[in-house]
Structure formats: structure tokens, C-alpha cells
C-alpha positions in Angstrom: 15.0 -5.4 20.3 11.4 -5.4 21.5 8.7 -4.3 19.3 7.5 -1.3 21.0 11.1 0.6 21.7 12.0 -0.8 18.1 9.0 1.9 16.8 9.5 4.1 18.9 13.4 4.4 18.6 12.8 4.5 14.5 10.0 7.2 15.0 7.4 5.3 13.4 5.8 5.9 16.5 6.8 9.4 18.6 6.1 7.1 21.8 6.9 3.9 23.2 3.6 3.9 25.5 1.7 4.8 22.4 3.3 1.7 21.0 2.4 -0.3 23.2 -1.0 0.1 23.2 -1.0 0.0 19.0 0.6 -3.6 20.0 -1.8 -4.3 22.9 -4.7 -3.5 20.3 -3.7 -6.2 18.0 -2.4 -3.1 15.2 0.7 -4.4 14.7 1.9 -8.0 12.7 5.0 -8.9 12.0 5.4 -11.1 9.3 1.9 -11.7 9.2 1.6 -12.9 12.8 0.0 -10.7 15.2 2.4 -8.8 17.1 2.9 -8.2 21.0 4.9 -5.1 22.6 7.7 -7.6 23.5 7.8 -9.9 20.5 11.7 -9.6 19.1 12.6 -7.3 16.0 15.2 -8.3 13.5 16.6 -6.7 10.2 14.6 -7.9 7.5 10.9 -8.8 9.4 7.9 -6.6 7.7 5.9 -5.0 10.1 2.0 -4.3 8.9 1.1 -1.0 11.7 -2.9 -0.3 11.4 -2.8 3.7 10.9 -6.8 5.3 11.1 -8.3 3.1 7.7 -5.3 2.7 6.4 -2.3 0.0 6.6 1.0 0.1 6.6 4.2 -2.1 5.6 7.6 -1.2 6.6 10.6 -3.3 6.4 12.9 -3.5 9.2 16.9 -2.8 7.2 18.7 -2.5 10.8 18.1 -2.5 14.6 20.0 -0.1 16.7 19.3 0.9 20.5 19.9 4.7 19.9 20.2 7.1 16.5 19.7 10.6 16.2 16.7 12.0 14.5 18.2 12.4 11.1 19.1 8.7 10.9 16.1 7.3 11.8 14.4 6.8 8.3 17.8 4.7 7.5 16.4 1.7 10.0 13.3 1.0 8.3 11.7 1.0 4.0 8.4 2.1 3.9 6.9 -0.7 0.9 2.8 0.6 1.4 2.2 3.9 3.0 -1.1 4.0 4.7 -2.9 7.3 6.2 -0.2 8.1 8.8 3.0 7.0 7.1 4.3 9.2 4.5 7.7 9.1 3.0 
């Protein structure tokens, strides 16, 4: 799954343009490599998101194209909260 509908599908991020341009703005790595909107996500990458002066580590547990709401936190571990990202 790409990047930006991979956030956005979680709910990291509420939208997939928003995304996009986190991606765009070189605020995203995964696995320590600079991330673009359309680089492929798979179970088990760690994604670093840039959040205000804070960063952010979550580890991808599953990809899935749709979930509801309440089963969103179950695709991703959160292993370093930044300013945005609270459990």
C-alpha cells in the first residue's frame, strides 16, 4: 500500500492530501530512508513522521485497504510519541 493512503487509512494522519505533503516535505522515513507519498508499506517497516519539534516512531503490525475507526490503532505501535501522536 502507498505511504500516504497507508497514514491516512490508520488515521495517523486525518487526510491523505495532508499526507502527501508531510511526504513531499521530506517528514516522513521509513526505515530510516526518506520517504516519498508512493514509496510501498509493509507490516513490520518503522515509520519516523516529523510532528511540530517533535518525532515520531510507529511500527507498521498490518496493512489493510479499509477498517473502521475503532480498529485503526490495531494497524500500527506507537514505540516514541512525539508532540502530535499520543496513545
Amino acid at each position: 500500500m502507498r505511504l500516504d493512503k497507508y497514514l491516512k487509512v490508520s488515521r495517523v494522519i486525518k487526510r491523505r492530501t495532508i499526507a502527501n505533503e508531510v511526504c513531499d516535505a521530506g517528514r516522513v522515513s521509513i526505515n530510516g530512508r526518506p520517504a516519498k507519498p508512493s514509496t510501498e508499506v509493509k507490516p513490520g517497516d518503522i515509520l519516523e513522521i516529523a510532528f511540530g519539534s517533535g518525532k515520531s516512531r510507529i511500527k507498521v503490525l498490518a496493512v489493510k485497504e479499509t477498517v473502521r475507526k475503532d480498529e485503526a490503532a490495531e494497524l500500527y505501535e506507537i514505540m516514541e510519541s512525539g508532540d502530535a501522536l499520543k496513545p
